[in-house]
C-alpha positions in Angstrom: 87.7 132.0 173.4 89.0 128.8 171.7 85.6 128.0 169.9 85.5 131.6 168.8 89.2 131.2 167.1 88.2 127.7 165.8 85.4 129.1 163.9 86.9 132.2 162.6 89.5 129.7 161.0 87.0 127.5 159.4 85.5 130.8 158.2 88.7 132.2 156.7 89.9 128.2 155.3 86.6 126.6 154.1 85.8 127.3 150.6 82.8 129.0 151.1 79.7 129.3 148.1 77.9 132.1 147.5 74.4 132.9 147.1 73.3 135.8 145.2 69.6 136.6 145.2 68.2 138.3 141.9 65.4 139.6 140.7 63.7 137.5 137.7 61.2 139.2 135.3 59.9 136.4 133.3 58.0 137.6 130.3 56.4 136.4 126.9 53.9 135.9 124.9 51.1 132.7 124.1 50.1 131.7 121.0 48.0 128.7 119.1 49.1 126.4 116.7 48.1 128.9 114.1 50.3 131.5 115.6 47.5 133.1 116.8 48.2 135.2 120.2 45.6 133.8 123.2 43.9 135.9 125.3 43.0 135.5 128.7 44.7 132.2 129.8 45.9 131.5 133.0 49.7 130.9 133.4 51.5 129.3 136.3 55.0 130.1 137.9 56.3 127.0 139.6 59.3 126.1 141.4 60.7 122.2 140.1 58.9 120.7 143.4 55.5 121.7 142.0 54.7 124.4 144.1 52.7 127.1 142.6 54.8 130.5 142.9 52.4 132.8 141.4 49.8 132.7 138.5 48.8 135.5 136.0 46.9 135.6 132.7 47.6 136.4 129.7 46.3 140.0 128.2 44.6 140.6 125.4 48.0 141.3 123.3 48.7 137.2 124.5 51.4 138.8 126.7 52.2 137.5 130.5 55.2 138.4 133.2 55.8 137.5 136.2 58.4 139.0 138.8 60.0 137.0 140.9 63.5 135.6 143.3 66.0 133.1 142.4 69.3 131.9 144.0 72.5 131.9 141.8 75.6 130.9 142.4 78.5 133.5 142.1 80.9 130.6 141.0 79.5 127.6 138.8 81.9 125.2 139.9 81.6 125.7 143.7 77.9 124.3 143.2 77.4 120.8 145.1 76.4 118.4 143.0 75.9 115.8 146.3 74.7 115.5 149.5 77.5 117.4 151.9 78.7 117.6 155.1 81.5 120.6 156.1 84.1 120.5 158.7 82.5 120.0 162.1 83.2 123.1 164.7 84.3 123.0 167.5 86.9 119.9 167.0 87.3 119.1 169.6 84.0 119.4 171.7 83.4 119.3 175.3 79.6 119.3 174.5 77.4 120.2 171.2 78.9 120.5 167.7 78.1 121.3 165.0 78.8 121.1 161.2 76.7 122.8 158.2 74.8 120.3 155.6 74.3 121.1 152.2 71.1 119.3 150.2 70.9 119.0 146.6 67.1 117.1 146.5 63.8 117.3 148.3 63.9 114.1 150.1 63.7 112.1 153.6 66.8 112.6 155.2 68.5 110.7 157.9 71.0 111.6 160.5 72.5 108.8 162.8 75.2 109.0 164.8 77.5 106.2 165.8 80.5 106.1 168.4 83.8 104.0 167.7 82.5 100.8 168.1 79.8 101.1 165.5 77.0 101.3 167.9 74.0 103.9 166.5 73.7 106.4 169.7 71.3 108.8 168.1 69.2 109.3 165.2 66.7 112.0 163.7 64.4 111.6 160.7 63.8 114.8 158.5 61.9 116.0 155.4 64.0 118.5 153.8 64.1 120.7 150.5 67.2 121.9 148.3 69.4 124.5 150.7 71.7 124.0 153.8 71.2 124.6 157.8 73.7 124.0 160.8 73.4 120.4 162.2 73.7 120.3 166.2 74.8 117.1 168.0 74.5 117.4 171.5 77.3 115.1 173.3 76.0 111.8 172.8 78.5 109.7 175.4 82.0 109.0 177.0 85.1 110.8 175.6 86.4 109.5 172.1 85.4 109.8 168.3 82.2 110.2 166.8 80.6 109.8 163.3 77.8 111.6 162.0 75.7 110.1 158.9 73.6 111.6 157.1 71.2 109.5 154.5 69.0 110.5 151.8 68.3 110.8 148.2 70.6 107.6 147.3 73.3 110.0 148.7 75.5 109.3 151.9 77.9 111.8 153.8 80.4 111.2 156.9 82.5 113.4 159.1 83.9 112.4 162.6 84.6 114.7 165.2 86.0 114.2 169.1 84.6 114.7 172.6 87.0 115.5 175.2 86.5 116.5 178.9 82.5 117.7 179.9 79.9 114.9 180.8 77.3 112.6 178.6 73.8 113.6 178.8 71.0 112.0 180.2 68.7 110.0 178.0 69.0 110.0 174.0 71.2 112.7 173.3 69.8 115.2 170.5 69.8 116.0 167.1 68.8 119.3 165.6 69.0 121.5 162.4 68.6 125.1 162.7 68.9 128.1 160.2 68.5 126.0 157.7 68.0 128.4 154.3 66.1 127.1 151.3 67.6 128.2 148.1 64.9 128.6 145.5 66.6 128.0 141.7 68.8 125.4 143.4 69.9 123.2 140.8 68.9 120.1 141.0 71.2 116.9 140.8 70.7 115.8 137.5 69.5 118.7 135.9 70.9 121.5 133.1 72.9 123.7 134.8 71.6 126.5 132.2 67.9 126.2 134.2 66.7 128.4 137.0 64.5 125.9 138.6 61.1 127.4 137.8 58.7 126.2 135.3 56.4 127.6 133.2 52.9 125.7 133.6 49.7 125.9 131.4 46.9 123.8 133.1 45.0 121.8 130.4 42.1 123.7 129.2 39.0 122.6 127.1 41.1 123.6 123.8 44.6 122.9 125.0 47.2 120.5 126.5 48.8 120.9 129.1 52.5 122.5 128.8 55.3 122.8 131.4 58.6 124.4 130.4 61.8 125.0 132.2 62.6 128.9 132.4 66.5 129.2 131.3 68.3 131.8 133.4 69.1 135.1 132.1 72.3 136.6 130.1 75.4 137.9 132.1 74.1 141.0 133.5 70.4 140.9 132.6 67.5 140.4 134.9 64.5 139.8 132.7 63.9 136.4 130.2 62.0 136.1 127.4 60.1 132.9 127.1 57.4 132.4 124.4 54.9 129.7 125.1 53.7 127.8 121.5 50.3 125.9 123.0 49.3 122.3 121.2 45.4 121.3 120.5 43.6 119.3 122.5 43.0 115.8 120.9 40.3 114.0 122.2 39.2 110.3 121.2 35.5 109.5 121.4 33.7 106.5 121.7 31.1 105.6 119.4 29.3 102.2 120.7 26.3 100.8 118.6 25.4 97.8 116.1 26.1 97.5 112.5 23.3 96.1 110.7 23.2 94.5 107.3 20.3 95.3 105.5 21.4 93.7 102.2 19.5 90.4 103.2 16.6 91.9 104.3 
C-alpha cells in the first residue's frame, strides 16, 4: 500500500516528458550536377547510429519516399540534454528500488553502486542506445544510505536512496534494467535541435560521391518533408607511371 501511494506521487510530482510517435513521409527528388533528374538509384534511410532503416530507388521521374516513425517531444524544453537519473521509488526500501534512467548517446554505460563509506557493492556494464528504462537495485547490504552511479558518454549521474528493515542478500546483489524504450529521432547531445535523427544516404556509385544528409523535421502540423538530394561527380585521380625520354640527342 505504501509503495503504491509513493509511486502515484512521483507520478503526479515529477515533471514527466512526453513522447509522441509520428508518422514521417520523407520525399524528394535526385538530380545531377546538370540538374538532370537520375533514375534508378538506390537511396538509404538511416537512423544517426548508422543503421540502415529502409532503402528505395529512385523512379524514372528521379522521385524517392520513404514512410517511416520518429519520436518527438511534446515540449522542446523538457528534452534532456544529459545523462539522467529520476527520483528513486520506493524511498525508503525494505528491498529492490528502483529509479528510471534517461540516455542521450549510444555508448558503454556503467552502473556502480556504493554504500556510505565509499565501498563499490555492486556494478553492471551495459551497451545502451538513446531512450530510457527502469533501473532495479536489489538490496545490496545492512540498513543505511546508498548511491547509485551511473557512467558513460563523458556524462555522470547520482541519486541516493535508503534501506530500512528487510535482510541483505546473499552474494553480489543485482543490477538490472528493464522496459527500457528506445526513442528513434532522439536528439542527440550536441546536435540541431531542428533534425529528426535520420539521414539521407547515397552509397558512392561509379558516377557519384557519396552524400549523407540530415532530414529536418516537419512544419507544425505536417507529417511529410520535402528533401531534394543535388548529387556531386565522382573525381577520380589516375596514375600514369612510365619514362620520359629525350630524343633531341639522339
Amino acid at each position: 500500500m505504501l509503495r503504491g501511494i509513493i509511486a502515484l506521487l512521483l507520478f503526479l510530482f515529477v515533471p514527466q516528458v512526453v513522447h509522441a510517435q509520428q508518422e514521417l513521409t520523407i520525399f524528394g527528388s535526385v538530380a545531377n550536377p546538370d540538374m538532370e533528374l537520375v533514375s534508378g538509384l538506390s537511396v538509404e534511410l538511416r537512423s544517426t547510429n548508422g543503421d540502415v532503416l529502409d532503402t528505395t530507388t529512385t523512379g524514372e521521374d528521379g522521385s524517392y519516399t520513404f514512410t517511416t516513425t520518429w519520436t518527438s517531444l511534446d515540449n522542446e524544453e523538457d528534452i534532456p540534454t544529459k545523462l539522467a537519473l529520476d527520483a528513486p521509488w520506493p524511498n525508503p526500501a525494505t528491498s529492490d528500488v528502483r529509479t528510471t534512467v534517461s540516455i542521450t548517446q549510444q555508448d558503454s554505460y556503467t552502473v556502480e553502486v556504493f554504500d556510505v563509506l565509499g565501498r563499490r557493492v555492486a556494478m553492471q556494464q551495459m551497451r545502451l542506445v538513446p531512450g530510457s528504462g527502469t533501473l532495479r537495485v536489489q538490496r545490496p547490504g545492512a540498513d543505511g544510505m546508498y548511491l547509485v552511479r551511473v557512467s558513460g558518454a563523458g556524462q555522470v549521474a547520482t541519486t541516493k536512496f535508503t534501506f530500512i528493515g528487510g535482510a541483505p542478500v546473499s552474494g553480489l546483489p543485482m543490477v538490472q534494467l528493464s522496459g527500457f524504450s528506445p526513442t528513434t529521432g532522439y536528439p542527440q547531445v550536441g546536435a540541431d535541435k531542428s533534425e529528426t535523427a535520420l539521414i539521407l544516404h547515397i552509397p558512392e556509385t561509379e558516377f557519384y560521391q557519396v552524400l549523407s544528409l540530415n532530414v529536418p523535421p516537419p512544419s507544425s502540423g505536417q507529417n511529410s518533408v520535402k528533401v531534394d538530394i543535388f548529387l556531386q561527380d565522382r573525381t577520380e585521380v589516375m596514375q600514369v607511371t612510365g619514362q620520359i625520354i629525350n630524343q633531341r640527342g639522339a
